[in-house]
Each structure stands twice: as C-alpha cells, then as structure tokens.
mmCIF file of the N, C-alpha and C atoms, coordinates in Angstrom:
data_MODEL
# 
_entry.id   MODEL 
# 
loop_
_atom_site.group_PDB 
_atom_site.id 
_atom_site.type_symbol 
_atom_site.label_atom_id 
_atom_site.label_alt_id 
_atom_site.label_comp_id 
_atom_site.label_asym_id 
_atom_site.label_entity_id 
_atom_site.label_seq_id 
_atom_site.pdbx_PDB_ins_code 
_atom_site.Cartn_x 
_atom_site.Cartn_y 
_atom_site.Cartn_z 
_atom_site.occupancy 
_atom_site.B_iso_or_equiv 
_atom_site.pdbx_formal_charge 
_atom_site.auth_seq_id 
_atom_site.auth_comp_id 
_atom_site.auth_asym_id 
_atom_site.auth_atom_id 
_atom_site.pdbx_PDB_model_num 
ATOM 1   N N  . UNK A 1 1  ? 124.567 128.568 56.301 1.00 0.00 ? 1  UNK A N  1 
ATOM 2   C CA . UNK A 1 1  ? 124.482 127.141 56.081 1.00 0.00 ? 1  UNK A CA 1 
ATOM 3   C C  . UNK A 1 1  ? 123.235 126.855 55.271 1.00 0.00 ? 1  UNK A C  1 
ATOM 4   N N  . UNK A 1 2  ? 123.551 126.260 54.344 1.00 0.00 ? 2  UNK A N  1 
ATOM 5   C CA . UNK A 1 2  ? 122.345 125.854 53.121 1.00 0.00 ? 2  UNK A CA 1 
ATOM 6   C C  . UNK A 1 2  ? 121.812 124.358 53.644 1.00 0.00 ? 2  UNK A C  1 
ATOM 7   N N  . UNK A 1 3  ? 120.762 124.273 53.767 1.00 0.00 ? 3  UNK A N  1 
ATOM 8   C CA . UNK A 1 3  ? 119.519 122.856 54.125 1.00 0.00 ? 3  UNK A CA 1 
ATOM 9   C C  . UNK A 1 3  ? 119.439 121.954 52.584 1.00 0.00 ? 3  UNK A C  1 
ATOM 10  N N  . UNK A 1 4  ? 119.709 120.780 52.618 1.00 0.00 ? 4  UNK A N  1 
ATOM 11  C CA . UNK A 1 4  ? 118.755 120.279 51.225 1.00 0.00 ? 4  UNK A CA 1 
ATOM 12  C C  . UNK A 1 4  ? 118.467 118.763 51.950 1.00 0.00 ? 4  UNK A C  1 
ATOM 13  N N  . UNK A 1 5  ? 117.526 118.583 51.590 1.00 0.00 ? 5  UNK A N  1 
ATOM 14  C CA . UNK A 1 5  ? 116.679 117.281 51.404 1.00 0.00 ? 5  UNK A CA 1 
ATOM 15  C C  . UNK A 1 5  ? 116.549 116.641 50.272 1.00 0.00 ? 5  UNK A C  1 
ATOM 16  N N  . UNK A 1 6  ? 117.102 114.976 50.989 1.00 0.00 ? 6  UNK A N  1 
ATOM 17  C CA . UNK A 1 6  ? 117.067 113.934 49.869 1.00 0.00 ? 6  UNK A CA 1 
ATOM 18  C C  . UNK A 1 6  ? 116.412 112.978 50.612 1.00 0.00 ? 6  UNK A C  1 
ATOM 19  N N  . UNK A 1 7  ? 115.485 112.016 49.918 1.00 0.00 ? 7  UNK A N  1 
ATOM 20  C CA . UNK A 1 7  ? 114.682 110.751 49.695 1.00 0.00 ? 7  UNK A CA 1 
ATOM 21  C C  . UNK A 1 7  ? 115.325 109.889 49.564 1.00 0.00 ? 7  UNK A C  1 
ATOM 22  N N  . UNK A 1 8  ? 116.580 109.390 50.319 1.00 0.00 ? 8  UNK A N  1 
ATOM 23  C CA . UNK A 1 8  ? 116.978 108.062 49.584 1.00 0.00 ? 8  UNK A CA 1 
ATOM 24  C C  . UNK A 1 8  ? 116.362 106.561 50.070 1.00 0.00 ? 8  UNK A C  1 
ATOM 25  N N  . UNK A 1 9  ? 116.182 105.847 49.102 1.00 0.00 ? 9  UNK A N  1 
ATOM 26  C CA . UNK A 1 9  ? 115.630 104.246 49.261 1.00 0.00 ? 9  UNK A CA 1 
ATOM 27  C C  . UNK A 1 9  ? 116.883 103.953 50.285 1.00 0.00 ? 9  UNK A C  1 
ATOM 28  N N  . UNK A 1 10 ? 116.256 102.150 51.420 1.00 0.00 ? 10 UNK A N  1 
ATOM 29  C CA . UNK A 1 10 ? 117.298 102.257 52.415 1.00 0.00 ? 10 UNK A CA 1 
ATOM 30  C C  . UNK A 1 10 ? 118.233 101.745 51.663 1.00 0.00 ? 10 UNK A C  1 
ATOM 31  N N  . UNK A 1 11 ? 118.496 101.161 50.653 1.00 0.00 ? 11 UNK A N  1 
ATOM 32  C CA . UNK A 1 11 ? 119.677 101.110 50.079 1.00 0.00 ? 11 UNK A CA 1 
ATOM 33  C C  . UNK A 1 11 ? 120.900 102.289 50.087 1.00 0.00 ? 11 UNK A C  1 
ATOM 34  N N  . UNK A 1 12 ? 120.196 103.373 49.353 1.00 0.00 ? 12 UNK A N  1 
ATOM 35  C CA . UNK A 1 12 ? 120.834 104.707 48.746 1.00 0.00 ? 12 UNK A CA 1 
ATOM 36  C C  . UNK A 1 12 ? 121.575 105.254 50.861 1.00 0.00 ? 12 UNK A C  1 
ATOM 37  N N  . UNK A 1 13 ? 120.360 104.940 51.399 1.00 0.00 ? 13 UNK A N  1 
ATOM 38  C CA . UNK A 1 13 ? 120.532 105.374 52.624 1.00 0.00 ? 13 UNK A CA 1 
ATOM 39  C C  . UNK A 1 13 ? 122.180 105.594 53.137 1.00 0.00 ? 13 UNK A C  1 
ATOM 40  N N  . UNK A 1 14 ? 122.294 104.102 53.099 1.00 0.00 ? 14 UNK A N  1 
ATOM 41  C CA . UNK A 1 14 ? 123.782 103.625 53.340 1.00 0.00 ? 14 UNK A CA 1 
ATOM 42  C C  . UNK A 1 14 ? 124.747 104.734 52.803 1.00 0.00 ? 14 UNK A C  1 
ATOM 43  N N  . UNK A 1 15 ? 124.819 104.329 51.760 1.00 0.00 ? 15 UNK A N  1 
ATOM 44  C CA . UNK A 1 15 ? 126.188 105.611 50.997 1.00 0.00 ? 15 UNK A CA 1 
ATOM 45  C C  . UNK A 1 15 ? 125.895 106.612 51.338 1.00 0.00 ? 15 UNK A C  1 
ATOM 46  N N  . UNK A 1 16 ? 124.422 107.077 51.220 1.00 0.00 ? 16 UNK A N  1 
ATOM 47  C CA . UNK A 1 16 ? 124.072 109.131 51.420 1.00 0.00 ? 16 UNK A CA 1 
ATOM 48  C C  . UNK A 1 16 ? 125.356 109.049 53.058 1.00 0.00 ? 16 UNK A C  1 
ATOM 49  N N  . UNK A 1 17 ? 124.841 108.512 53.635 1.00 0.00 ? 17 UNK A N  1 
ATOM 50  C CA . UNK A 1 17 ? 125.240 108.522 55.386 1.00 0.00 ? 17 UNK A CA 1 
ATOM 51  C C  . UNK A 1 17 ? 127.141 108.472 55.397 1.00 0.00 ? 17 UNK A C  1 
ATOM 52  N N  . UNK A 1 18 ? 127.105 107.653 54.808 1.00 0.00 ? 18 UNK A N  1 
ATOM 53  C CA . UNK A 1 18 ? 128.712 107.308 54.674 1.00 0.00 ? 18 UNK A CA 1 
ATOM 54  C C  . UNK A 1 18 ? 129.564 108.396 53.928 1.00 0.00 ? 18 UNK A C  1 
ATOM 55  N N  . UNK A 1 19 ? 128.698 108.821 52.857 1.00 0.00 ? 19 UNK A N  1 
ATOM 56  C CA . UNK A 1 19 ? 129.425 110.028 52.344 1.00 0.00 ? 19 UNK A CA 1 
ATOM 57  C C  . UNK A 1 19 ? 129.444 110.877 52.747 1.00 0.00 ? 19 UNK A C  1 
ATOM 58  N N  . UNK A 1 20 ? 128.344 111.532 53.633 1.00 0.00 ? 20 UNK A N  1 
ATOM 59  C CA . UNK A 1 20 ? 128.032 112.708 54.353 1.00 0.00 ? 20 UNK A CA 1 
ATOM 60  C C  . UNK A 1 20 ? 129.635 112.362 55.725 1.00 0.00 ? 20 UNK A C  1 
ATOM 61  N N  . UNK A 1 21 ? 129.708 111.425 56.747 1.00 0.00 ? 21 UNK A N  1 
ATOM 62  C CA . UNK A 1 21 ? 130.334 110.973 57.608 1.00 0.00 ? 21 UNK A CA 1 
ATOM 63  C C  . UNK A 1 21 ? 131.499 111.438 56.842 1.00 0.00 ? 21 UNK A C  1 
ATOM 64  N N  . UNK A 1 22 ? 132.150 110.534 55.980 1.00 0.00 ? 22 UNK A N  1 
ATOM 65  C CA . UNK A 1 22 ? 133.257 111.160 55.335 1.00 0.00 ? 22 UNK A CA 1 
ATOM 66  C C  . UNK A 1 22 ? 133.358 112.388 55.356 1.00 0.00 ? 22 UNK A C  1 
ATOM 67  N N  . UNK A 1 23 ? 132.883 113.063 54.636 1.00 0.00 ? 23 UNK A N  1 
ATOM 68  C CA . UNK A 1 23 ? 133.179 114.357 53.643 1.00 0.00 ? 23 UNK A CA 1 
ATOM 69  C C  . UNK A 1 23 ? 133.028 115.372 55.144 1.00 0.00 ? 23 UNK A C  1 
ATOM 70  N N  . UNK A 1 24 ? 132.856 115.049 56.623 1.00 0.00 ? 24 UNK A N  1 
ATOM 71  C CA . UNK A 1 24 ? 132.206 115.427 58.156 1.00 0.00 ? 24 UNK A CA 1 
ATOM 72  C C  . UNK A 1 24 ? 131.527 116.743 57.462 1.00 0.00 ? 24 UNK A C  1 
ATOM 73  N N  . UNK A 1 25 ? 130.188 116.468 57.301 1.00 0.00 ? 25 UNK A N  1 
ATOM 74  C CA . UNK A 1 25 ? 128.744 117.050 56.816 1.00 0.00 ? 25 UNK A CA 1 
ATOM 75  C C  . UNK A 1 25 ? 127.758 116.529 57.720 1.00 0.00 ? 25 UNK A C  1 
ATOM 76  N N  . UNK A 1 26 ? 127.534 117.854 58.542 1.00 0.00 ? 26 UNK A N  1 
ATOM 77  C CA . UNK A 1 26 ? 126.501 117.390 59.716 1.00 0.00 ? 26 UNK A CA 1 
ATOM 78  C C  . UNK A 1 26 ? 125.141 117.402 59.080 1.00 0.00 ? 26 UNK A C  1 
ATOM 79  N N  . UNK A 1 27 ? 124.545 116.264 59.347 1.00 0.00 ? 27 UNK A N  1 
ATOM 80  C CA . UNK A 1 27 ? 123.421 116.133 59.231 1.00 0.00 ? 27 UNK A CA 1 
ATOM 81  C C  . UNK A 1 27 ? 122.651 115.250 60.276 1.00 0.00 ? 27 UNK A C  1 
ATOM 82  N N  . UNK A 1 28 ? 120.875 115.357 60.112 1.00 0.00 ? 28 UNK A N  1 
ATOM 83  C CA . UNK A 1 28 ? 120.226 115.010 61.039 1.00 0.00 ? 28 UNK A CA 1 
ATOM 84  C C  . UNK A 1 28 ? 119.263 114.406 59.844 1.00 0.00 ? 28 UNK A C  1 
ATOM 85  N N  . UNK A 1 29 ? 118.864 113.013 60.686 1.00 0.00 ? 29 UNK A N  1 
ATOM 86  C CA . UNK A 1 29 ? 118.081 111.817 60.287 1.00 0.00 ? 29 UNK A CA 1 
ATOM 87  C C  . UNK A 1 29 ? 116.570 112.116 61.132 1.00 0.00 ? 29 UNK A C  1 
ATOM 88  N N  . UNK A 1 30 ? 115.642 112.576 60.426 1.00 0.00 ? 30 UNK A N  1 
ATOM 89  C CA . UNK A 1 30 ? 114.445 112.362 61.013 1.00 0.00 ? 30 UNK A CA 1 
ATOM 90  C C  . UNK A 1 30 ? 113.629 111.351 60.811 1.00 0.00 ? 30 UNK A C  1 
ATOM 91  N N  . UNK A 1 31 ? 113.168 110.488 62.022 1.00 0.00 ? 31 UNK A N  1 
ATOM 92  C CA . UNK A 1 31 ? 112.507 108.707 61.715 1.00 0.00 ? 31 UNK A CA 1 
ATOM 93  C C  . UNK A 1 31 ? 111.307 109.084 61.146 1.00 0.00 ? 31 UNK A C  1 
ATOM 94  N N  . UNK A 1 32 ? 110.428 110.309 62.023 1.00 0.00 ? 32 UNK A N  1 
ATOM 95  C CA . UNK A 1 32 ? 109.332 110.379 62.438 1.00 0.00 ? 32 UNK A CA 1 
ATOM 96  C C  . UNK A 1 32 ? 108.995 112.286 61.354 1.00 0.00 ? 32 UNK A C  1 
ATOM 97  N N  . UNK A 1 33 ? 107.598 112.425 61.273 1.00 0.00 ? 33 UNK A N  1 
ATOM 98  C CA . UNK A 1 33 ? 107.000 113.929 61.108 1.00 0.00 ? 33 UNK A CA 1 
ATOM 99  C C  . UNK A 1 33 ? 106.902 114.051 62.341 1.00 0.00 ? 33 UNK A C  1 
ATOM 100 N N  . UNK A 1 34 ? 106.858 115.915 62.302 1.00 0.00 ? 34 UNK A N  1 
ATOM 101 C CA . UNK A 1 34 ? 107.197 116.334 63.233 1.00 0.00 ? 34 UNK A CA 1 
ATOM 102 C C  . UNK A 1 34 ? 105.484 116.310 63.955 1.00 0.00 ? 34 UNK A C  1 
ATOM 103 N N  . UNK A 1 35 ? 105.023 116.614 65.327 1.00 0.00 ? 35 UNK A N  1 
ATOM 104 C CA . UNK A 1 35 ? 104.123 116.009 66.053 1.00 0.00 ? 35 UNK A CA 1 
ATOM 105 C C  . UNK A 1 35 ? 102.801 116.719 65.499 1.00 0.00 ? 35 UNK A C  1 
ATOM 106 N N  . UNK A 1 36 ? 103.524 118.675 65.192 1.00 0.00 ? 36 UNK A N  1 
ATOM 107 C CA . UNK A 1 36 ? 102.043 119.380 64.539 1.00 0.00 ? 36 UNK A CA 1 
ATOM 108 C C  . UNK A 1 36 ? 101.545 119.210 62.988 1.00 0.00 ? 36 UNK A C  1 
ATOM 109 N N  . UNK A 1 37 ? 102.491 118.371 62.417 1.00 0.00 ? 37 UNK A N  1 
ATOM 110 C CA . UNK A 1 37 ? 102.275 117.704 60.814 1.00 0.00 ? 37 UNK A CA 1 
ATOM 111 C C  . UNK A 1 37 ? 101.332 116.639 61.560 1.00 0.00 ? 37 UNK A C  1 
ATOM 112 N N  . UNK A 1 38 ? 101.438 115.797 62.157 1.00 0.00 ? 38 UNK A N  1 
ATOM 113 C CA . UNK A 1 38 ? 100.987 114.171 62.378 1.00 0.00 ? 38 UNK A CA 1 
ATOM 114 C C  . UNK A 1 38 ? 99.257  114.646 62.828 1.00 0.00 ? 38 UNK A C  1 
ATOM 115 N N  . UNK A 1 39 ? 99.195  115.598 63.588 1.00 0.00 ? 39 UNK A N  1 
ATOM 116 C CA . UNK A 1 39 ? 98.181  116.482 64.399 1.00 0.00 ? 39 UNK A CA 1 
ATOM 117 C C  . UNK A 1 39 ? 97.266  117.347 62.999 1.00 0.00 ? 39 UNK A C  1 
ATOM 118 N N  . UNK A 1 40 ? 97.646  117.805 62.305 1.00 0.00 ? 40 UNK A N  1 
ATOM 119 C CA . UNK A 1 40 ? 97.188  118.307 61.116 1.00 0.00 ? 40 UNK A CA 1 
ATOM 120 C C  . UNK A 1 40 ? 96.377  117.425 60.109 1.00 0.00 ? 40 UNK A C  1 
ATOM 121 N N  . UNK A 1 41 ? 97.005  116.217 60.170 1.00 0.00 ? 41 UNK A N  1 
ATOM 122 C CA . UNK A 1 41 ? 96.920  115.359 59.333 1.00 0.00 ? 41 UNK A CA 1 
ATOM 123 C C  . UNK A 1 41 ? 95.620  114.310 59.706 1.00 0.00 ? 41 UNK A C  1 
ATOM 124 N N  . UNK A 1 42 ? 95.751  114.295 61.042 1.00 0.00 ? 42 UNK A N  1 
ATOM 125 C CA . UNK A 1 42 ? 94.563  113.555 61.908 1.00 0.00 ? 42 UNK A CA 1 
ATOM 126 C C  . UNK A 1 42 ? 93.342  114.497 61.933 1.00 0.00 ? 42 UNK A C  1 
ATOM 127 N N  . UNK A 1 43 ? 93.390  115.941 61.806 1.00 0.00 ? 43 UNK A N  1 
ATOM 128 C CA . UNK A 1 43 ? 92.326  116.813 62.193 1.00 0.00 ? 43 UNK A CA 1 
ATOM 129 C C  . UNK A 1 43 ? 91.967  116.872 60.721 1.00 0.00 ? 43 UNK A C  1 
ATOM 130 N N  . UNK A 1 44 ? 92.882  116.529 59.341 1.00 0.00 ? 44 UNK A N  1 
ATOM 131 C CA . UNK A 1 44 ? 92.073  116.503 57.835 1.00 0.00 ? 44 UNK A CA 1 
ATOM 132 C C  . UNK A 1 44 ? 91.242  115.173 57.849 1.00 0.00 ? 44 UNK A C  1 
ATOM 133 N N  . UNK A 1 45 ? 91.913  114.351 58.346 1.00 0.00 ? 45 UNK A N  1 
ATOM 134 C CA . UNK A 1 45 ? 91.045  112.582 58.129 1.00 0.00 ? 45 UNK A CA 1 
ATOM 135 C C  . UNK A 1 45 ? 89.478  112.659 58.895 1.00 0.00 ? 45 UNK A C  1 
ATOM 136 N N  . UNK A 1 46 ? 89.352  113.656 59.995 1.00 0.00 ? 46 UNK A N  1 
ATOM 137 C CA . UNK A 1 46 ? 88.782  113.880 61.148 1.00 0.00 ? 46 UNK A CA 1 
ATOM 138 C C  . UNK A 1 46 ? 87.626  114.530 60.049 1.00 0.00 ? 46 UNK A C  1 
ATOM 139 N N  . UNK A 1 47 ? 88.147  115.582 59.494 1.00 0.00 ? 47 UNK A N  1 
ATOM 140 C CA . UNK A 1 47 ? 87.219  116.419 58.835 1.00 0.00 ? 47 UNK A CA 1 
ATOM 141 C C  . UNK A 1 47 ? 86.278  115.713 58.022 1.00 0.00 ? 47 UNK A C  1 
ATOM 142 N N  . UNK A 1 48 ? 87.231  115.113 56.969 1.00 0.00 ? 48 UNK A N  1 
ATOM 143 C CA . UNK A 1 48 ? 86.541  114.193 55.419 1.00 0.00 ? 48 UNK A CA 1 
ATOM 144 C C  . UNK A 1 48 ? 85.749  112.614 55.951 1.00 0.00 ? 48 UNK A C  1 
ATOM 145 N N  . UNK A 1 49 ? 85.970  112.545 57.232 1.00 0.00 ? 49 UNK A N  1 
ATOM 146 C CA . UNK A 1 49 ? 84.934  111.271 57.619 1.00 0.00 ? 49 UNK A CA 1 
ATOM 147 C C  . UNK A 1 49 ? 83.632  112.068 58.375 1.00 0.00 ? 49 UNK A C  1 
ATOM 148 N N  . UNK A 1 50 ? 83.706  113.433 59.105 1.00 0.00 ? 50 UNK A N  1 
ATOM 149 C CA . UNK A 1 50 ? 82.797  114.144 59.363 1.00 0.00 ? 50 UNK A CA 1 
ATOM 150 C C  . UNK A 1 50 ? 81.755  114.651 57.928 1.00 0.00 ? 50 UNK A C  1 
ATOM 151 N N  . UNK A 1 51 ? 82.424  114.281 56.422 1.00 0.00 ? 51 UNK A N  1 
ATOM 152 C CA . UNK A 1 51 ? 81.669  114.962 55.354 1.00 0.00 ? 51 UNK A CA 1 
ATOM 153 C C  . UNK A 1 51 ? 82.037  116.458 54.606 1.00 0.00 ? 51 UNK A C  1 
ATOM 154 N N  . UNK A 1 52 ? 83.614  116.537 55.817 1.00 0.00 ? 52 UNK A N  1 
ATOM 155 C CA . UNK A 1 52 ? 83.664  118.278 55.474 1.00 0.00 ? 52 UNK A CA 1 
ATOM 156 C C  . UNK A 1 52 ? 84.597  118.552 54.754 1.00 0.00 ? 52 UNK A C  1 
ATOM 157 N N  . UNK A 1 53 ? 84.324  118.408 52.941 1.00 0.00 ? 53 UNK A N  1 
ATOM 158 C CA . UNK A 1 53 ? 85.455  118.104 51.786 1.00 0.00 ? 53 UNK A CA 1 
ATOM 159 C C  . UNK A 1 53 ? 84.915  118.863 50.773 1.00 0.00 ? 53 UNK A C  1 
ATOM 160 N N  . UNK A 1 54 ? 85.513  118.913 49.945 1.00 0.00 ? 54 UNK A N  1 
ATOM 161 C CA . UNK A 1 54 ? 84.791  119.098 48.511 1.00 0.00 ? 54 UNK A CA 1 
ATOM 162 C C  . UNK A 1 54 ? 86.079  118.501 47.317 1.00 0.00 ? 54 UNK A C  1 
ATOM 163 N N  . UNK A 1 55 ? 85.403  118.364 46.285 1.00 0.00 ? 55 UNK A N  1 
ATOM 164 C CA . UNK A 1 55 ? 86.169  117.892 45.355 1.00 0.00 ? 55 UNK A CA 1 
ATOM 165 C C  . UNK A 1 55 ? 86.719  118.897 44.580 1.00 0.00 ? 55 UNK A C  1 
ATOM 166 N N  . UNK A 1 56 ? 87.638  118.521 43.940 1.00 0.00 ? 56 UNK A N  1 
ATOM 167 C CA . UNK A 1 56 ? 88.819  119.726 42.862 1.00 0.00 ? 56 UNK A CA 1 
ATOM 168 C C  . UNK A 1 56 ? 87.671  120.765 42.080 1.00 0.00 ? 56 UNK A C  1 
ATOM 169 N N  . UNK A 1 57 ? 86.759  119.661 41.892 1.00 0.00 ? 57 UNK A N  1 
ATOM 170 C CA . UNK A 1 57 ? 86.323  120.145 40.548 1.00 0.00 ? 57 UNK A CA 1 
ATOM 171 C C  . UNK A 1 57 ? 84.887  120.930 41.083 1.00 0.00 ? 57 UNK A C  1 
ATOM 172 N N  . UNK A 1 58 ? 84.596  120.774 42.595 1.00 0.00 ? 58 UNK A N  1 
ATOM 173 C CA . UNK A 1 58 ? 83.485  121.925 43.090 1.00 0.00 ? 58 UNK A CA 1 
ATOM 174 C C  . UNK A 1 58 ? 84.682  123.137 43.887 1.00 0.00 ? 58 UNK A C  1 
ATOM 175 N N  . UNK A 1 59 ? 86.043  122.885 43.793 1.00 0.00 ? 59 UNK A N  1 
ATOM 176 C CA . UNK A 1 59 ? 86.638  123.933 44.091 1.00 0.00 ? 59 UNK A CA 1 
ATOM 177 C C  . UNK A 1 59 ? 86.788  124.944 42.924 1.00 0.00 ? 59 UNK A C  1 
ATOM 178 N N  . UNK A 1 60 ? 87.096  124.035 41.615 1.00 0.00 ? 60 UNK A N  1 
ATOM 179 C CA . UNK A 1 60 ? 87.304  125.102 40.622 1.00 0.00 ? 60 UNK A CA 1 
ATOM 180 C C  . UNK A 1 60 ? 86.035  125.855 40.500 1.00 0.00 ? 60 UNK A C  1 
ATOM 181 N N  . UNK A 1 61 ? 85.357  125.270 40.540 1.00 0.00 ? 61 UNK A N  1 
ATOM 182 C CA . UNK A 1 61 ? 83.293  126.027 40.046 1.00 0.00 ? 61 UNK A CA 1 
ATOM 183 C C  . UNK A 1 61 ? 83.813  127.622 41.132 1.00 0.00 ? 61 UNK A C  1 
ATOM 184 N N  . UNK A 1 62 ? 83.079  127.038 42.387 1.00 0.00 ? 62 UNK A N  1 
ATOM 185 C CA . UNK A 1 62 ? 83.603  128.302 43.530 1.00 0.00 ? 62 UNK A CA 1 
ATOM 186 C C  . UNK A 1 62 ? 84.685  129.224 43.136 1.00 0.00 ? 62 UNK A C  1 
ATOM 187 N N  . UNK A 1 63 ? 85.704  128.763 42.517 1.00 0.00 ? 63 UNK A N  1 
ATOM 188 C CA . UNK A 1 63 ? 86.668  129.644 42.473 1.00 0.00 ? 63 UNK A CA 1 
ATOM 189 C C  . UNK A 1 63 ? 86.608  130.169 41.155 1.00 0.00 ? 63 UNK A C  1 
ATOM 190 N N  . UNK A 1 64 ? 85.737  130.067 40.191 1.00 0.00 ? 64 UNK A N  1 
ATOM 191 C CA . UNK A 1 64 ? 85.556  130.885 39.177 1.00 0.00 ? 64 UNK A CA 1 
ATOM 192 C C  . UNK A 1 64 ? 83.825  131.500 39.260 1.00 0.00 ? 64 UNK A C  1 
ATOM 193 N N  . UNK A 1 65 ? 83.591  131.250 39.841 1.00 0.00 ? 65 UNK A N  1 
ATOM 194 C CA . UNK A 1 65 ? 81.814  131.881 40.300 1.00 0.00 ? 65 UNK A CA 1 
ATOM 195 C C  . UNK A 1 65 ? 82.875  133.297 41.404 1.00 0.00 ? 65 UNK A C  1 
ATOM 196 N N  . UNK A 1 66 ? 83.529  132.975 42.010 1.00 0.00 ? 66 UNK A N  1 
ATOM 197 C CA . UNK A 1 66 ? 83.823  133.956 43.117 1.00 0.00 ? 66 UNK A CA 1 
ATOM 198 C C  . UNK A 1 66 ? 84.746  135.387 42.366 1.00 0.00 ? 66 UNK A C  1 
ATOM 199 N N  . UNK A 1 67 ? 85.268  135.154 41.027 1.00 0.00 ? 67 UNK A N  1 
ATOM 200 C CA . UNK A 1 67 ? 86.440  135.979 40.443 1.00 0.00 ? 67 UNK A CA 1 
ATOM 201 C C  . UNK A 1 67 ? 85.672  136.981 39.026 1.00 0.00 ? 67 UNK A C  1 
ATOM 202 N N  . UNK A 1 68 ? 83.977  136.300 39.330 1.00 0.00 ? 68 UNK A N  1 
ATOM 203 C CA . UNK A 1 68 ? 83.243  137.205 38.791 1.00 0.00 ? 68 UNK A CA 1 
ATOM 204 C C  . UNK A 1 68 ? 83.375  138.909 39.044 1.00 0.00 ? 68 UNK A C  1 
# 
C-alpha cells in the first residue's frame, strides 16, 4: 500500500474526501501533529529564547572552517 499526502484548502477538502469515499480509498484525516513533533517544536522555541541559535550564515562559516 502506497501513502501520499495532499494539502488541500477546506474548500478542495470537500471533493479530496468525497472522491476518496467514492472511489472506497481508505484514508485518515489528521486534525492535529503528532504529540513528539508539537514537543520538538516547544523544546526549539525553548532553545532560541534561551539564546541557543545561530544564524545560516555563522552555520555556513563553521561549516567551511570545519572541511578544512
């Protein structure tokens, strides 16, 4: 069984659902991320208000100082 993911606006929503129902194509509607995404996501915000970031452009420096 092949997985694909689509984005539809709640407009598009409607038909994706109805066509899937028709055509009986099981699928599953997730409202929410899953709890260790939401948890990940709180421990990055957590980090960059603690100060603990760097920008693209002190990543590129590091990462071409390091490939010396």
């Amino acid at each position: 069984m092949e997985a694909i993911h689509v984005y539809p606006t709640k407009d598009q929503e409607k038909a994706v659902i109805a066509f899937l129902e028709e055509m009986r194509i099981p699928f599953d509607k997730d409202e929410e991320l899953p709890e260790h995404v939401l948890k990940g996501i709180e421990t990055g915000r957590e980090e960059i208000r603690a100060g603990k970031y760097m920008t693209l452009d002190e990543f590129i420096s590091r990462k071409q100082d390091s490939d010396l």
